[in-house]
Every structure is written in C-alpha cells, then in structure tokens.
N, C-alpha and C positions, 0 to 999 in steps of 0.2 A: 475459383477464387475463395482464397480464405475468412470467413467470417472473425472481423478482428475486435477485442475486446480492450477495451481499456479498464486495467485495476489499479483497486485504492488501496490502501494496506495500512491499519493505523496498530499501531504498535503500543501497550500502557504496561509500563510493569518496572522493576527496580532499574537504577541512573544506569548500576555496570552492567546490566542485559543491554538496556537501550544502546548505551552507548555501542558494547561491541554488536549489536545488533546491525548499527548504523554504518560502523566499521566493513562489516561483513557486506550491505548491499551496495557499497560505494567503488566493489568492485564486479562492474557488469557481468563478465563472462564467468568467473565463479560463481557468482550470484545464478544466473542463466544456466548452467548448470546444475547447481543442485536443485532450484525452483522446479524444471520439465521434466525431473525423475524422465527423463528420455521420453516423455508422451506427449507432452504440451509442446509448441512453437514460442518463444519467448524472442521478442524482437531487441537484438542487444545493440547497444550505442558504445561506441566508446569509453565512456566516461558518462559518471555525472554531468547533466547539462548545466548552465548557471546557474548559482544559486536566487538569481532574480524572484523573487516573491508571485513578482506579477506575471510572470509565465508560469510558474509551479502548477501543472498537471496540462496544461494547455499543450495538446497537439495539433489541434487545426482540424482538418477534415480528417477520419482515419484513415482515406486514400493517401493520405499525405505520407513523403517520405521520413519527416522530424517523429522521430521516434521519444517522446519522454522518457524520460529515467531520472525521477527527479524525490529529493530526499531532505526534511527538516527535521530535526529536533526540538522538543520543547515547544509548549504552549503558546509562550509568546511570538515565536515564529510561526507557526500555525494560524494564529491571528492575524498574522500580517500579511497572509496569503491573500491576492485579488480572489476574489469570488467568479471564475471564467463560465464552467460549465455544475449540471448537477451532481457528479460525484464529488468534487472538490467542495461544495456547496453542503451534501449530506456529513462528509467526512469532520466538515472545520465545526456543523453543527454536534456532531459525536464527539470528537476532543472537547469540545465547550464540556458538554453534559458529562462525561465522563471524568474529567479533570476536577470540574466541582464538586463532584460525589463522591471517587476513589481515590483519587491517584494526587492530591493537594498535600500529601506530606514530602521532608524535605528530600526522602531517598527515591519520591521516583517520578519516572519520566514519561514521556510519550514523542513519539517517532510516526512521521506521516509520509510515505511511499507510494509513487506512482510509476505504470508502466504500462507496454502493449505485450499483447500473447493472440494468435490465432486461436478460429476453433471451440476455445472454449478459458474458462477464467479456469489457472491451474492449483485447481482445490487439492489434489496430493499432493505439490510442493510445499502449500500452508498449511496442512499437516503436518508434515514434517518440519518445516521451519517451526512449527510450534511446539513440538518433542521438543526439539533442540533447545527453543527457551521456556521452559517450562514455567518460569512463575510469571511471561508476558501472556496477554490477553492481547490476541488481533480480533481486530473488527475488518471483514472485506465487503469492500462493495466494486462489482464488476458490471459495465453495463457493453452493450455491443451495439454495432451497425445495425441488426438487426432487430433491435428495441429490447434484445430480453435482458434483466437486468437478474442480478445475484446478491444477495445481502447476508452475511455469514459472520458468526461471531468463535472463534477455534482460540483452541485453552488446551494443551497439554493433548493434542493431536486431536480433541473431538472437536468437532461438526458441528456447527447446530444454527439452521435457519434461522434467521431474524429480519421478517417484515417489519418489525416497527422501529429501525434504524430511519 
C-alpha cells in the first residue's frame, strides 16, 4: 500500500506568472503529467473540485477516495479559506507573512494549491515547475499518513529546506 502524501504549494511572484500559473494547474491531467517527471504517483481528479473555501485542501481520511485538487488566487481568498487540517493551517499562515513583507505591491500575486501524490511529495516536479516560473517563489509543505512531514522553499529550480515555515 502506497504511503499517500498530501501537498501545499503556495505560489508568490508577478500577477502574469500567477495567473498563467493558475491557468496551467487547473488542468489536472497536464498538470499530473508534467508534476511526476514519470516517477512520482500524482492522484488526478477530474477537474478542479469546488471552489467552496470551506473544503479547500480538506480530503478526509487519506484512505478516502475524494482526491483534492483544489486552487485559489490572491490573498484575500486565501484568507477565507476554513482552517481544516495543519497544512492549510501553516500554508494561510506563510501567505499571511509573506504577502506583508514581499509580494504587497500592485503587480504581484499569490496562488495556494493543494493535492494527493504517493510515496513521496514530488520535489523534481517543483523543480521544475519552478524553472518554468522563474521570478515565482514556492513554499511546499507535504505531510503524509506516515507523520513525516516536508517544508521546502524552490526559486528558479533550487531546493532548499525550511523548518521554520
């Protein structure tokens, strides 16, 4: 049985990155695709689930078959996300802190993405998702059934642990 992880994925960087950033995950199976560079298991849904606030990252037990795939823009959406579990929890407190410090001018944005993946959280996709946008800053945090949790801050394909997320 696959160890399943659920990841956060906060996106900060100029409106037209975000934007087509947001463009870009909104469509699952291209998204699942490029994200598993064929090595990770990325659990694809359909479609964006609703965009309800108060479910945003909530999948229940991760035996559960409700797979998230769930995606907001902008601060104040972020805000108004229910507070469910603690990655949603860490994530809405890093847009906070982040958005006050960096990203409070008028051209740029932030983008808060959530999903399931076996295995393991798939750090060579956000690598490369992060080439791709290079002047966006992700912050990940991946936790699993198994307790162990991931916190990662990737800029222009590097790496770089960060406990004190």
């Amino acid at each position: 049985m696959a160890i399943i992880y659920h990841n956060y994925l906060l996106a900060l960087g100029p409106k037209s990155d975000i934007k087509s950033l947001g463009e870009f995950l909104a469509k699952p199976e291209e998204t699942v695709a490029y994200l598993s560079c064929e090595l990770f298991k990325i659990y694809c849904p359909k479609g964006p689930r609703s965009q309800r606030l108060r479910d945003f990252g909530n999948c229940g037990s991760f035996s559960g078959s409700t797979t998230p795939w769930d995606i907001t823009i902008g601060i104040d959406q972020i805000r108004r996300i229910k507070d469910d579990d603690f990655g949603t929890t860490l994530l809405k407190q890093c847009a906070e802190s982040e958005a006050e410090i960096e990203y409070n001018d008028d051209d740029s944005s932030i983008l808060f993405f959530t999903f399931k993946s076996a295995y393991s959280v798939p750090d060579e996709g956000f690598k490369k998702l992060s080439k791709q946008y290079s002047k966006v800053e992700f912050i990940i945090y991946g936790d699993s059934e198994s307790g162990e949790d991931i916190r990662a801050r990737i800029k222009k394909g590097k790496w770089k642990k960060d406990h004190d997320l």
